[in-house]
PDB file of N, CA, C and O in Angstrom:
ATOM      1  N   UNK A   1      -2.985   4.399   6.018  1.00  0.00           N
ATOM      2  CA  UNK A   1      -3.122   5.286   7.139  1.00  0.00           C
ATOM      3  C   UNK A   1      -2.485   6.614   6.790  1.00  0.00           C
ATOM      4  O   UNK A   1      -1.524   6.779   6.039  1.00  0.00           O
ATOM      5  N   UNK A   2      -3.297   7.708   7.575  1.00  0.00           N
ATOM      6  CA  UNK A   2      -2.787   8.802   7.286  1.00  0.00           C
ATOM      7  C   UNK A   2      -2.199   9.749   8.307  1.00  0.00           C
ATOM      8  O   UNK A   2      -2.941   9.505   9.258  1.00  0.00           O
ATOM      9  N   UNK A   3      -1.271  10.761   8.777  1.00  0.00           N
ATOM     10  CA  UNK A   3      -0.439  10.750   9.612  1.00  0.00           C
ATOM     11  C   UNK A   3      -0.292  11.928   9.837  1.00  0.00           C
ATOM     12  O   UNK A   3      -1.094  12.645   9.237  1.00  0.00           O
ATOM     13  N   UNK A   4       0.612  12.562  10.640  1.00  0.00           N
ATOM     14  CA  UNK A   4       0.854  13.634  10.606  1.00  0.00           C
ATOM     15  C   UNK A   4       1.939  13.889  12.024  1.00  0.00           C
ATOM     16  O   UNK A   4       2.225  14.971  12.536  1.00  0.00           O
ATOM     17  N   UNK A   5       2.311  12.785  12.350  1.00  0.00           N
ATOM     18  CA  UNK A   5       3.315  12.244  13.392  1.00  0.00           C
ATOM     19  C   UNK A   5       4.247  13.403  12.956  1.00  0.00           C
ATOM     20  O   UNK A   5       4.479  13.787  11.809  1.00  0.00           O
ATOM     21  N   UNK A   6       4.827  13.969  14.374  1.00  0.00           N
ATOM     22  CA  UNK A   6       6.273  14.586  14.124  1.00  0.00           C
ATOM     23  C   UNK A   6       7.409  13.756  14.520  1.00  0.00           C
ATOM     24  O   UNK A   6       8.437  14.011  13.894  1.00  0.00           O
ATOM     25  N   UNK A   7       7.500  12.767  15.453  1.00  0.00           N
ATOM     26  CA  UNK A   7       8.291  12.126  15.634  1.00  0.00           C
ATOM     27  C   UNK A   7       8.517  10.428  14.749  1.00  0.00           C
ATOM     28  O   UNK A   7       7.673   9.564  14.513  1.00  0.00           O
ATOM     29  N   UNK A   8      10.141  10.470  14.407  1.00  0.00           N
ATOM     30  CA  UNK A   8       9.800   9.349  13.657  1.00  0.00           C
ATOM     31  C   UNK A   8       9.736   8.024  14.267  1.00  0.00           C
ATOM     32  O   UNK A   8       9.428   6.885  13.917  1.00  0.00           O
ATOM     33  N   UNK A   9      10.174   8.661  15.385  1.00  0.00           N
ATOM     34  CA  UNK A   9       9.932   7.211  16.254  1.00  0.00           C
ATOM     35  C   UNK A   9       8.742   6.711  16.096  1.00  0.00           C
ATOM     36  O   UNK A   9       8.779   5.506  15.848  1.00  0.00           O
ATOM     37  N   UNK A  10       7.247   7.362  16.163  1.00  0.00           N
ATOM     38  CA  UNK A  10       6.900   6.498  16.425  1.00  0.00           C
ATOM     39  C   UNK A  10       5.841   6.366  14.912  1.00  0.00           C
ATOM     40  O   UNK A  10       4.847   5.671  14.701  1.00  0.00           O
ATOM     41  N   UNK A  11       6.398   7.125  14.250  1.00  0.00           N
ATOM     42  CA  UNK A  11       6.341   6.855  12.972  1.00  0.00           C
ATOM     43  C   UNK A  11       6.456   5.293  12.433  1.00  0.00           C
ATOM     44  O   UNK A  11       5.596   4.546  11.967  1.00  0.00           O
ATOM     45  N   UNK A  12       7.782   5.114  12.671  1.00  0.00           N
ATOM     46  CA  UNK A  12       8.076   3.769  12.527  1.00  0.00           C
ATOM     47  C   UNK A  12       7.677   2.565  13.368  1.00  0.00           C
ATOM     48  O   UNK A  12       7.696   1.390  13.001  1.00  0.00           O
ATOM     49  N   UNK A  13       7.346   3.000  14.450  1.00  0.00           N
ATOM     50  CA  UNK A  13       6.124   2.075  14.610  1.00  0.00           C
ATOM     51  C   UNK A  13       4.901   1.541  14.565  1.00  0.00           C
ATOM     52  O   UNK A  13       4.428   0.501  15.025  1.00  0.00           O
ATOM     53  N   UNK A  14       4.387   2.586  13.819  1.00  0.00           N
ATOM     54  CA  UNK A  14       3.384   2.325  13.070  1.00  0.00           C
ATOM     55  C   UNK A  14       3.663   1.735  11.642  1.00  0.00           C
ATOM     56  O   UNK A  14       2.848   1.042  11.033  1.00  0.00           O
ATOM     57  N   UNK A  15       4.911   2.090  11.174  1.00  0.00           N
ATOM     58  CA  UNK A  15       4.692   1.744   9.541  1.00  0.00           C
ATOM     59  C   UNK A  15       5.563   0.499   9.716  1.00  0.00           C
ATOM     60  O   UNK A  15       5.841  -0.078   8.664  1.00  0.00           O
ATOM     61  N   UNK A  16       5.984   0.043  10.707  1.00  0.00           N
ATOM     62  CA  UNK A  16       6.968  -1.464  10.627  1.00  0.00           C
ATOM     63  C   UNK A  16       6.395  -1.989  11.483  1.00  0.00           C
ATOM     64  O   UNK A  16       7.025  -3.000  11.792  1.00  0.00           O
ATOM     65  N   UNK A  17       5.194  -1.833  12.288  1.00  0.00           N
ATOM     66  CA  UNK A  17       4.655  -2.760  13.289  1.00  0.00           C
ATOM     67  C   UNK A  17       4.438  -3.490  12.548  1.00  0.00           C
ATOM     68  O   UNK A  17       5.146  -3.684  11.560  1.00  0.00           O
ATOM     69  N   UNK A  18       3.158  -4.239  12.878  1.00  0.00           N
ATOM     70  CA  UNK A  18       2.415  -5.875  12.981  1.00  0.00           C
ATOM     71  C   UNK A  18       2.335  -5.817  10.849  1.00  0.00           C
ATOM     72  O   UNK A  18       1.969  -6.928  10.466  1.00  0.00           O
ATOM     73  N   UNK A  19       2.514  -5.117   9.977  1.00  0.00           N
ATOM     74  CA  UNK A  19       2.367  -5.442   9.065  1.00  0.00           C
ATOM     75  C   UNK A  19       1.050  -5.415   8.329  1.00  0.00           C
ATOM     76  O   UNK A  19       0.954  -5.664   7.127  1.00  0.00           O
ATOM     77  N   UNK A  20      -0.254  -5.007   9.350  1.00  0.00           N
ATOM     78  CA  UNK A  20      -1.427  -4.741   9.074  1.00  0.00           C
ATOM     79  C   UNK A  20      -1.509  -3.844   8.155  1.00  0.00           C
ATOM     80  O   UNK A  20      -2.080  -4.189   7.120  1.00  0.00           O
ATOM     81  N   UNK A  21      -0.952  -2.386   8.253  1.00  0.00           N
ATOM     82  CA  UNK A  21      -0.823  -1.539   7.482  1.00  0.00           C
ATOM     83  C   UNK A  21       0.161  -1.555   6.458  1.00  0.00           C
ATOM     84  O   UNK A  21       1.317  -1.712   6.850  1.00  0.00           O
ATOM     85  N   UNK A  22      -0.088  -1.390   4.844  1.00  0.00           N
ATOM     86  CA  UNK A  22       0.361  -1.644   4.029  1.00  0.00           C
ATOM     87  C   UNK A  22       1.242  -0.031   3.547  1.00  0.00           C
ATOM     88  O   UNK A  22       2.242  -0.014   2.829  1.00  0.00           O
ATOM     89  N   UNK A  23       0.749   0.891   3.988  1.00  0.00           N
ATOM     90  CA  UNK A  23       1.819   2.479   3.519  1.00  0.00           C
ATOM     91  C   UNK A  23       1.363   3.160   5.158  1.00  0.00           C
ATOM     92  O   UNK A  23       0.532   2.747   5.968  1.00  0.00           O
ATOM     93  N   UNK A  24       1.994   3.967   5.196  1.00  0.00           N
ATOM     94  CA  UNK A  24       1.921   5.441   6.264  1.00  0.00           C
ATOM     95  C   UNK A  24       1.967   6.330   5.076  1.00  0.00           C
ATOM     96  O   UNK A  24       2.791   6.111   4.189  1.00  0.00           O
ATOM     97  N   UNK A  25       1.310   7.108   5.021  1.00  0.00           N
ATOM     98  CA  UNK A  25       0.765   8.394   4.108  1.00  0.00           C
ATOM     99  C   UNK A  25       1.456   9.817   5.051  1.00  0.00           C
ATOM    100  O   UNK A  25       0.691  10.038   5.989  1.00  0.00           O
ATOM    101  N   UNK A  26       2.438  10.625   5.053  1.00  0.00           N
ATOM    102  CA  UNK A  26       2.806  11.780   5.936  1.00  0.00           C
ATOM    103  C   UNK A  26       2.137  12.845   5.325  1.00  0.00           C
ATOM    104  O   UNK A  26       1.956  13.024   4.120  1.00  0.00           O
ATOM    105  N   UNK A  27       1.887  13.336   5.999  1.00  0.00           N
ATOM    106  CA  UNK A  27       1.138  15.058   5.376  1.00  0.00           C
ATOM    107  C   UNK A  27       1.993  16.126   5.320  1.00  0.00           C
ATOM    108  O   UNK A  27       1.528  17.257   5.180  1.00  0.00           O
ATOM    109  N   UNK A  28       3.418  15.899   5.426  1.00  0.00           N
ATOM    110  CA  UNK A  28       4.457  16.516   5.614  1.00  0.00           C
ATOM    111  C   UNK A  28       5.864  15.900   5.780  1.00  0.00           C
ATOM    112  O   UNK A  28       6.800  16.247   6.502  1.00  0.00           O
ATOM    113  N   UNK A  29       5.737  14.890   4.905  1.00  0.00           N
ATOM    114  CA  UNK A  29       7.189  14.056   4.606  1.00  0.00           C
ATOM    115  C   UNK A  29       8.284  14.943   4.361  1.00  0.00           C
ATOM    116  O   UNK A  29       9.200  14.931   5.184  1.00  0.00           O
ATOM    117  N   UNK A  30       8.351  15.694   3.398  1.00  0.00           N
ATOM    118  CA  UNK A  30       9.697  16.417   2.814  1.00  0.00           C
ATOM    119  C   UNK A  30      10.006  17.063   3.532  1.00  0.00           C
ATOM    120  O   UNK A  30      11.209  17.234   3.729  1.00  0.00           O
ATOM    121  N   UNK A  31       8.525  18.074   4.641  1.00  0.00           N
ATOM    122  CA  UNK A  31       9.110  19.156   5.840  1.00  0.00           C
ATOM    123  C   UNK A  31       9.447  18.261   7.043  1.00  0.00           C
ATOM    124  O   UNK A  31       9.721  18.868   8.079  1.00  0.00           O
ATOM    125  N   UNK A  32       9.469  17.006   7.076  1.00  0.00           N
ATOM    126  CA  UNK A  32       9.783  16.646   8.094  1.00  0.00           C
ATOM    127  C   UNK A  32      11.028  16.118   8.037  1.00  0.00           C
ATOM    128  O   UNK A  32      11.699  16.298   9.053  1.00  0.00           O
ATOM    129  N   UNK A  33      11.699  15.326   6.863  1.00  0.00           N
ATOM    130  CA  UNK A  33      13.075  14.920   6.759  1.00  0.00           C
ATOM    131  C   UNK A  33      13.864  16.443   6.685  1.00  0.00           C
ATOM    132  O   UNK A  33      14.925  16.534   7.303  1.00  0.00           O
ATOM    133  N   UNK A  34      13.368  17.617   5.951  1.00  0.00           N
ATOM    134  CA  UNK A  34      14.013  18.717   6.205  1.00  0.00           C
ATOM    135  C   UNK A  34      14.749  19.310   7.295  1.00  0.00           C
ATOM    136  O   UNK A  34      15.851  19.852   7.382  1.00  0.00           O
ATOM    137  N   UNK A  35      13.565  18.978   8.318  1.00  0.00           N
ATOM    138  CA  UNK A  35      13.883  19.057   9.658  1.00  0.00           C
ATOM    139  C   UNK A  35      14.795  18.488  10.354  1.00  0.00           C
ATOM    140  O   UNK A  35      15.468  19.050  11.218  1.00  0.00           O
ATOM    141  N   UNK A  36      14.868  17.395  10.039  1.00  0.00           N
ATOM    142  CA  UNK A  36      15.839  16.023  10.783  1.00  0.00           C
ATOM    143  C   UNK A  36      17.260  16.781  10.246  1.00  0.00           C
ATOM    144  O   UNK A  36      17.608  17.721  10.961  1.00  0.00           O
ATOM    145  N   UNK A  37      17.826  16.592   9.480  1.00  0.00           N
ATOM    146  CA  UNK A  37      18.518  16.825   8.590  1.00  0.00           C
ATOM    147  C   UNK A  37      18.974  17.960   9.175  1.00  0.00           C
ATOM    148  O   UNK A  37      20.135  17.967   9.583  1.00  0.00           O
ATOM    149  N   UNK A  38      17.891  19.479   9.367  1.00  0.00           N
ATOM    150  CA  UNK A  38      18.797  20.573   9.671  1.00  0.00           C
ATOM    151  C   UNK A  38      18.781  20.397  11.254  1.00  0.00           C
ATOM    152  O   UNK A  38      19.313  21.417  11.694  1.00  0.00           O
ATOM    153  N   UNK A  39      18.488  19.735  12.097  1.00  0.00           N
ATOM    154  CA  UNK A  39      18.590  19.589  13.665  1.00  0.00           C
ATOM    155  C   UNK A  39      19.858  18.431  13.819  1.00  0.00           C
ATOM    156  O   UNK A  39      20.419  18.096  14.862  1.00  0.00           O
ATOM    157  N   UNK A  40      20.104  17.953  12.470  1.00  0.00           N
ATOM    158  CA  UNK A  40      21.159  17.010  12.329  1.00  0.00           C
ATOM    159  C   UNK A  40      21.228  15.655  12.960  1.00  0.00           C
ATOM    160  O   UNK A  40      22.260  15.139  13.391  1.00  0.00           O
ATOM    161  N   UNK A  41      19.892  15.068  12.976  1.00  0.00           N
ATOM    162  CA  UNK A  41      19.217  13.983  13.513  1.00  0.00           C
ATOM    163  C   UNK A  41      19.517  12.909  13.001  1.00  0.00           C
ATOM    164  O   UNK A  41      18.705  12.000  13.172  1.00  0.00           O
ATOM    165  N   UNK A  42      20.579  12.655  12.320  1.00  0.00           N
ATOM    166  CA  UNK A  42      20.569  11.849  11.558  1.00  0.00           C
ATOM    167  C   UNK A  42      20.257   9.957  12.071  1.00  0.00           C
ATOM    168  O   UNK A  42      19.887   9.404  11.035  1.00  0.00           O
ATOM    169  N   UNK A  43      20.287   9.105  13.025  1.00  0.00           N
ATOM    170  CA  UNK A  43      19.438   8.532  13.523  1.00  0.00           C
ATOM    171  C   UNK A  43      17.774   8.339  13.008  1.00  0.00           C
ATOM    172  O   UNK A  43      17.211   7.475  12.335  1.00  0.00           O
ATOM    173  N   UNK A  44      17.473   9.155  13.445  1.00  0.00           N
ATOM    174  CA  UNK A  44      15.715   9.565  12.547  1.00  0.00           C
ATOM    175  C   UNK A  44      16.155  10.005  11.154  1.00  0.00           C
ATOM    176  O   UNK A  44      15.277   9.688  10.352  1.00  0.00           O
ATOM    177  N   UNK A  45      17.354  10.718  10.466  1.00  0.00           N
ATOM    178  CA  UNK A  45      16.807  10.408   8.563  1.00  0.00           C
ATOM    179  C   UNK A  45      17.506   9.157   8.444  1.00  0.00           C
ATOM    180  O   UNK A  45      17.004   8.550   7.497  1.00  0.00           O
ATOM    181  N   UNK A  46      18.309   8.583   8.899  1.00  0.00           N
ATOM    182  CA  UNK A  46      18.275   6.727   8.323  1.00  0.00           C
ATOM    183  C   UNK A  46      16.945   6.217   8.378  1.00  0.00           C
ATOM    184  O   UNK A  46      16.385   5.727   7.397  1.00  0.00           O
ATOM    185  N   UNK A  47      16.217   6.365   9.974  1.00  0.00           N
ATOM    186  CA  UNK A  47      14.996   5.780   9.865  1.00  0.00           C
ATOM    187  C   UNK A  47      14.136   6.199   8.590  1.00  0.00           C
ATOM    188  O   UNK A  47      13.883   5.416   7.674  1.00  0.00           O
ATOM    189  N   UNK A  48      13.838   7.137   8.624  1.00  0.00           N
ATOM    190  CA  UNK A  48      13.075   7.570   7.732  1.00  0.00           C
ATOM    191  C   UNK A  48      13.290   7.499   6.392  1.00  0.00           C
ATOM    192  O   UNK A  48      12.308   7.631   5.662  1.00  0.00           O
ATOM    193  N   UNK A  49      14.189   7.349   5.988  1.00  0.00           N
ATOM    194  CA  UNK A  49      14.735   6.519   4.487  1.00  0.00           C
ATOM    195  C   UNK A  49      14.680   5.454   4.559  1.00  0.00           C
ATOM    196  O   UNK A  49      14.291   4.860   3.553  1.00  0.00           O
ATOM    197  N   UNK A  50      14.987   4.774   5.601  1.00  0.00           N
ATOM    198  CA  UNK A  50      14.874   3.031   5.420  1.00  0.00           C
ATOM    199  C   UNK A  50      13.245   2.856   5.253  1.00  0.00           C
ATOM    200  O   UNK A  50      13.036   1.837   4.595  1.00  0.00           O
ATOM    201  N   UNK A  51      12.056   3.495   5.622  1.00  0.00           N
ATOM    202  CA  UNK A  51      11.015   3.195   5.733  1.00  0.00           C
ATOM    203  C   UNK A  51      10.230   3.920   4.679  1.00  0.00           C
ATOM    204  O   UNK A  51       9.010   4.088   4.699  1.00  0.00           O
ATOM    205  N   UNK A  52      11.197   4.395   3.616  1.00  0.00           N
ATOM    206  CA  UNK A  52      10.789   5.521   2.491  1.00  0.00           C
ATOM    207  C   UNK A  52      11.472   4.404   1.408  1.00  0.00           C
ATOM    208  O   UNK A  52      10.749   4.074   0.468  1.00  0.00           O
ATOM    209  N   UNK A  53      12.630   3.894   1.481  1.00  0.00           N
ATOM    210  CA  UNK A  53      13.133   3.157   0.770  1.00  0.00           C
ATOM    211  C   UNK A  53      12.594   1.735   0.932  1.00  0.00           C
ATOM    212  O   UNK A  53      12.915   0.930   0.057  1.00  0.00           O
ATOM    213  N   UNK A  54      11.594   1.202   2.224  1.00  0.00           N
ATOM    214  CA  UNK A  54      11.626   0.425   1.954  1.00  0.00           C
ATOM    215  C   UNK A  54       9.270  -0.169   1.250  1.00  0.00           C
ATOM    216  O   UNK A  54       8.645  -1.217   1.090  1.00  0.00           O
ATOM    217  N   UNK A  55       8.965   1.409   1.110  1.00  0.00           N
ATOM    218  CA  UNK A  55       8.091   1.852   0.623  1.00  0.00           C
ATOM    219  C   UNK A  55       6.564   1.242   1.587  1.00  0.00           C
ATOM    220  O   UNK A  55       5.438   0.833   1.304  1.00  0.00           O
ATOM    221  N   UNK A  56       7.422   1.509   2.900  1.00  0.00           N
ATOM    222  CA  UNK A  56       6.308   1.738   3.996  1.00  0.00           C
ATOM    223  C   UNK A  56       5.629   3.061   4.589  1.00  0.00           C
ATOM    224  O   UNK A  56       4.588   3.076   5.246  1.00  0.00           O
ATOM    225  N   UNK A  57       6.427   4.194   4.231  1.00  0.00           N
ATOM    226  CA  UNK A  57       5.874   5.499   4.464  1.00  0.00           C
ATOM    227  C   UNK A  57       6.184   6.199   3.132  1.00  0.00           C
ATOM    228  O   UNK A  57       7.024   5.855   2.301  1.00  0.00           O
ATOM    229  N   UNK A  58       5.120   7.525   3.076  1.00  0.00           N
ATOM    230  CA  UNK A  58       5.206   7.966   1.697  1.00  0.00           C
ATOM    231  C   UNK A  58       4.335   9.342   1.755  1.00  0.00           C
ATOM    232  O   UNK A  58       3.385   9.505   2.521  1.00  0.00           O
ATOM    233  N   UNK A  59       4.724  10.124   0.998  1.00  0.00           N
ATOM    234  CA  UNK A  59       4.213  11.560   1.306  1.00  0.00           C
ATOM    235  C   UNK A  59       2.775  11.103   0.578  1.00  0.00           C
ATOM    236  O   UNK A  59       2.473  10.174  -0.171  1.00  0.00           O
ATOM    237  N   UNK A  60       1.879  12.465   1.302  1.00  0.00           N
ATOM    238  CA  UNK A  60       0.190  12.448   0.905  1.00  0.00           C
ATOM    239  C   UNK A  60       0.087  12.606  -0.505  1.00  0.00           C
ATOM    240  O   UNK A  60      -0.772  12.069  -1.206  1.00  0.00           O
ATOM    241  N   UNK A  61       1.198  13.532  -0.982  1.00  0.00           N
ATOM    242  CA  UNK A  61       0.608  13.669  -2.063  1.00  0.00           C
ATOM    243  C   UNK A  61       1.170  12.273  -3.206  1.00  0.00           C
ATOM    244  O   UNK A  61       1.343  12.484  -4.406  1.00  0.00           O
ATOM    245  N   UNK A  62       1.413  10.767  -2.505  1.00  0.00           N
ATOM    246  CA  UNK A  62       0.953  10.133  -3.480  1.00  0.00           C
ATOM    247  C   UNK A  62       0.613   9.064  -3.569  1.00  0.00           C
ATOM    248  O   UNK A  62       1.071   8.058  -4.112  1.00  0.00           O
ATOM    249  N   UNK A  63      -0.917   9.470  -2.556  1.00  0.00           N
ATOM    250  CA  UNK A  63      -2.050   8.654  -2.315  1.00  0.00           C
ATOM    251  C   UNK A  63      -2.804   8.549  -3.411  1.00  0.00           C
ATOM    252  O   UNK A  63      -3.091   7.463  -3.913  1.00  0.00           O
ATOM    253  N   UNK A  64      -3.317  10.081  -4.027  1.00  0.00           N
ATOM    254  CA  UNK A  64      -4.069   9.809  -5.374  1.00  0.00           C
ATOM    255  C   UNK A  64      -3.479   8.683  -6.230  1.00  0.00           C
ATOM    256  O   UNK A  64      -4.139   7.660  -6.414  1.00  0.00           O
ATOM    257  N   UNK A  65      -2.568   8.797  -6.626  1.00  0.00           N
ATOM    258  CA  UNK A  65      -1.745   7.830  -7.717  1.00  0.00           C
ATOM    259  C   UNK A  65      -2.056   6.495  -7.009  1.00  0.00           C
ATOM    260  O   UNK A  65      -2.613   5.718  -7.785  1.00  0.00           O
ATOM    261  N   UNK A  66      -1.866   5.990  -5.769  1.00  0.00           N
ATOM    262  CA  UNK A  66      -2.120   4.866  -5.838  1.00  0.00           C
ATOM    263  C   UNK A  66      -3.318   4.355  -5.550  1.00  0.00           C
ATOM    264  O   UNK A  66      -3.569   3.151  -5.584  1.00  0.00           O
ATOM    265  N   UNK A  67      -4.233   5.381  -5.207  1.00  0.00           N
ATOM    266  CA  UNK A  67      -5.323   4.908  -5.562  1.00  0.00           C
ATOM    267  C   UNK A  67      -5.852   4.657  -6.904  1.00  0.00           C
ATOM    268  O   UNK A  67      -6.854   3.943  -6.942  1.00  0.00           O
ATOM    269  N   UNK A  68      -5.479   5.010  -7.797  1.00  0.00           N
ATOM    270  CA  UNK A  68      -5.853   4.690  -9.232  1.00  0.00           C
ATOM    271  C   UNK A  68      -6.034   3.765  -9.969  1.00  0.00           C
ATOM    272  O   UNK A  68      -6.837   3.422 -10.837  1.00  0.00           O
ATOM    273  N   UNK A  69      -4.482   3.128  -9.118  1.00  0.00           N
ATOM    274  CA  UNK A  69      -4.135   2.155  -9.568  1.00  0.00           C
ATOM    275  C   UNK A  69      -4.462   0.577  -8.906  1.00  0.00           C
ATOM    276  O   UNK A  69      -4.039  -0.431  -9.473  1.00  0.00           O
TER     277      UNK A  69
END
C-alpha cells in the first residue's frame, strides 16, 4: 500500500492492523519523521520507528528495489 497519511496514528493502523498488508510505502517518510521530531512529538517518532524498525512502513523510494526482488 501506498500512502501519504500525515498522521501517524493512523498510519499505524494501517501498517499493524489485521496483517493483510505486508509494507506501508510513505511518499514522504523522512519529511514526515522530520516533522515529528521538530514539533517534538516524540510519541509519534517512537511510533514511527517501531514500525520502520519493525519493517512495516518504508519510504516510496524503496518500492522499486523490492519489487525486483
Amino acid at each position: 500500500m501506498i500512502a501519504g497519511e500525515p498522521t501517524p496514528s493512523r498510519i499505524s493502523s494501517i501498517a499493524l492492523g489485521t496483517g493483510d498488508i505486508d509494507h506501508v510505502y510513505h511518499f514522504a517518510l523522512h519529511e514526515l519523521l522530520d516533522t515529528v521530531k521538530d514539533l517534538g512529538m516524540s510519541d509519534a517518532e517512537d511510533s514511527i520507528n517501531m514500525m520502520i524498525e519493525g519493517k512495516r512502513l518504508r519510504d516510496i523510494s524503496d518500492l522499486p528495489l523490492d519489487l525486483v526482488v
